[in-house]
C-alpha positions in Angstrom: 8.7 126.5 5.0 6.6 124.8 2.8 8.9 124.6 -0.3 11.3 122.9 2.4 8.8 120.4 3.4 7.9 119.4 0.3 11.7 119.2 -1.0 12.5 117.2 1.9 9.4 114.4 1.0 10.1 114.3 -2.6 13.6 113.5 -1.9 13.2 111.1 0.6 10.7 109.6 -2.0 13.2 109.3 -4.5 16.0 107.8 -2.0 13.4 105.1 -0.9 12.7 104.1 -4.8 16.6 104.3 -4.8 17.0 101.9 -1.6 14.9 99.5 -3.1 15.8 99.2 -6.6 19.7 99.5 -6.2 19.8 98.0 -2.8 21.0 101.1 -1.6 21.5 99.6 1.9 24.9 97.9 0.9 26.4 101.6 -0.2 24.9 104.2 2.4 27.3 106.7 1.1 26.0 106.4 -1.9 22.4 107.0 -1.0 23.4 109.8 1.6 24.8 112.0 -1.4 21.5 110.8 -3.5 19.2 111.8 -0.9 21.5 115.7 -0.4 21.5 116.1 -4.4 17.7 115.8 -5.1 17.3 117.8 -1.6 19.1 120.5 -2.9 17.5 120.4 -6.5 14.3 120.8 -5.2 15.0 123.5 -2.9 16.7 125.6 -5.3 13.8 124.8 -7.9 11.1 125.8 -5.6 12.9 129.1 -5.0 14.1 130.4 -8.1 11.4 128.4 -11.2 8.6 127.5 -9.2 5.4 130.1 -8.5 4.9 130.5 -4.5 1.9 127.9 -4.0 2.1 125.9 -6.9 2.3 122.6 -4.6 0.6 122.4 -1.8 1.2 120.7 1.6 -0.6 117.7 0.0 2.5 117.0 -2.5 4.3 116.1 1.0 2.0 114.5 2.4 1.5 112.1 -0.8 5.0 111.7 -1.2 5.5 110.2 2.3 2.4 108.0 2.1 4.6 106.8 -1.0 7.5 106.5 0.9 5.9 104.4 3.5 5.6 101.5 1.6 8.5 101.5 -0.2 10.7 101.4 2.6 8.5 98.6 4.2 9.2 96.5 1.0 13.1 97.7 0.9 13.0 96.0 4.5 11.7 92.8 3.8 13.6 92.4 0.4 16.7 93.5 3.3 15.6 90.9 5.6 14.8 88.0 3.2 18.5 88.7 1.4 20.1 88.6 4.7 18.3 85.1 5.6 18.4 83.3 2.3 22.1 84.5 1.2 23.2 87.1 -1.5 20.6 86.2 -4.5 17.6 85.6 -2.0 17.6 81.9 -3.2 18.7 78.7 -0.9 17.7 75.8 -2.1 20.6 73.7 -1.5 22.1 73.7 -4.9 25.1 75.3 -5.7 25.3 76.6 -9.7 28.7 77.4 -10.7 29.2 80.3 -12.9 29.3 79.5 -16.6 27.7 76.4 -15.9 24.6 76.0 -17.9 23.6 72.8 -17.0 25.0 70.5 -19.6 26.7 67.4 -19.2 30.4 67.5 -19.8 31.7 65.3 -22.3 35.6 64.0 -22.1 37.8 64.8 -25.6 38.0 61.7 -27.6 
């Protein structure tokens, strides 16, 4: 029970640092089959490589301590993207792509 327990908090450890850093919430596919892969990985490594014991119940509880926070900050970067546009900036100037700010000068 323990193995599974600490499996399921590393992976959901790993999923958060995934939400946040790929902004997993656009593609929740995508971080449905993350989450299930490392899930699995550390299941199966707990049962066939690791000794019985070697991590304690205080890996899992570390590892959602760590989670906490990570999803907190995946919510506000969520929430401040979703009031401030796309790129988190609104500032009332629109920047064209391939513009880089010089002037544009007419052929002679």
């Amino acid at each position: 029970m323990e193995s599974i327990v600490n499996g399921f908090s590393f992976a959901l450890l790993l999923t958060s640092l995934y939400i946040l850093r790929f902004r997993g919430w656009k593609t929740p596919g995508v971080v449905a089959v993350y989450f299930t892969f490392f899930m699995t990985l550390e299941i199966l490594a707990s049962h066939f490589f690791i000794p019985p014991g070697a991590f304690g119940s205080g890996l899992a509880i570390v590892c959602f301590g760590l989670t906490i926070p990570v999803l907190v900050a995946a919510f506000l970067v969520w929430r401040h993207e979703k009031k401030h546009g796309q790129d988190g900036v609104h500032d009332g100037i629109e920047v064209k792509s391939g513009d880089s700010g010089r002037e544009s000068r007419p052929d002679s």
